[in-house]
C-alpha positions in Angstrom: 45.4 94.3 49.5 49.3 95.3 50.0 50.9 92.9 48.1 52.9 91.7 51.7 49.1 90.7 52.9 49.4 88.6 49.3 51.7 86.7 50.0 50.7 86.0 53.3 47.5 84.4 51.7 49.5 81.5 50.3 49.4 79.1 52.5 51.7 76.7 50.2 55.3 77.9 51.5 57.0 76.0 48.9 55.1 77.8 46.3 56.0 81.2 48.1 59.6 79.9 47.7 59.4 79.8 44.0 57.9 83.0 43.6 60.4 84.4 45.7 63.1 82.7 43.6 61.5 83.9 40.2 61.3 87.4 41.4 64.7 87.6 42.5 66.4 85.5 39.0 64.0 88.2 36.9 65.6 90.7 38.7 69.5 89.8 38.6 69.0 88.7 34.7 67.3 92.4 34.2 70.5 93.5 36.0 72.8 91.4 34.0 71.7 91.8 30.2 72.1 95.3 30.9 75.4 95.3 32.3 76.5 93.3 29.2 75.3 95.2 26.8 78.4 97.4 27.7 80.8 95.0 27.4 81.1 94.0 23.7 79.4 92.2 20.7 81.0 88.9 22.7 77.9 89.0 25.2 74.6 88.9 23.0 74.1 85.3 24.0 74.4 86.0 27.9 72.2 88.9 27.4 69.3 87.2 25.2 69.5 84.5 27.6 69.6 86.7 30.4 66.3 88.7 29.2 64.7 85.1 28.0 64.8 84.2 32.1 63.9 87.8 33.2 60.4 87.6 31.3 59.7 83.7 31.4 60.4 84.0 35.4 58.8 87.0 36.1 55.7 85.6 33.7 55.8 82.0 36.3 55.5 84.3 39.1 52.5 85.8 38.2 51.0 82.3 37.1 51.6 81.0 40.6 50.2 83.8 42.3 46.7 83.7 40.5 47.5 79.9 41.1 47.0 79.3 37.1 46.9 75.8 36.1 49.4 75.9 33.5 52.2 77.1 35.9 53.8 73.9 36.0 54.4 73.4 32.4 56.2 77.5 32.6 57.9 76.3 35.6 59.4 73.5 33.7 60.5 75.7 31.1 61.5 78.9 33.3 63.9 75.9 34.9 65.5 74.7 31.8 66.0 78.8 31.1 67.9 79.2 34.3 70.1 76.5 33.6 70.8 77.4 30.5 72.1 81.1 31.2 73.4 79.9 34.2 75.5 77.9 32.3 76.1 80.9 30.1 77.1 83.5 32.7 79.7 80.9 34.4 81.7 81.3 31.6 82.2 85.6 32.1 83.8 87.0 34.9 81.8 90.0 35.3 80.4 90.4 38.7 76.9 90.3 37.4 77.2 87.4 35.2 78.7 85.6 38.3 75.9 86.5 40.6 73.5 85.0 37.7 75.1 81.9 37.8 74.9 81.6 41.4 70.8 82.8 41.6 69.9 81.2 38.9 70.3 77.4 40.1 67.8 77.9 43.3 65.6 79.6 40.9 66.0 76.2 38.4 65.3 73.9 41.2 62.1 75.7 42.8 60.6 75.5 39.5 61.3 71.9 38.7 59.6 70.9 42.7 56.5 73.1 41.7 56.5 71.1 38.1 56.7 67.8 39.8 
């Protein structure tokens, strides 16, 4: 099954919306914690942070897909990630820190509705 036809299946669109929002924080965080590793010693926090949300979010993605039972506890903690290294990245101006701290509070809230 194409993995468009998969996400067609779920019939929860607020779940969908999480997913998508996972998917897309995993992938600006894998973009960001490489970008900073060129910019100086200064960044390790952003980019442990950064790689922290890229697994855990990636990782609650997966659990909602299978529709795992333990996804809401992950989602509660993939949220508190987000905020976290959103919080983090606000404070750089690099482009891809910024566009971190902008993703990553949709992601944060999609997570905490699916914990709920």
């Amino acid at each position: 099954m194409a993995l468009q036809q998969l996400r067609n299946a779920h019939s929860d669109d607020q779940m969908q919306e999480c997913i998508d929002n996972c998917l897309e924080a995993a992938q600006v965080c894998e973009w960001c914690a490489d970008a900073c590793a060129g910019e100086g010693e200064d960044m390790a926090r952003c980019i442990r942070l950064c790689r922290d949300v890229a697994d855990i979010a990636s990782l609650h993605a997966r659990f909602m897909a299978r529709n795992s039972g333990y996804h809401g506890e992950l989602g509660e903690i993939c949220a508190d990630l987000c905020e976290e290294c959103a919080e983090e990245c606000k404070q750089h101006d690099h482009d891809h820190c910024q566009a971190c701290a902008e993703i990553l509070p949709k992601c944060a809230e999609s997570c905490r509705e699916m914990a709920a």
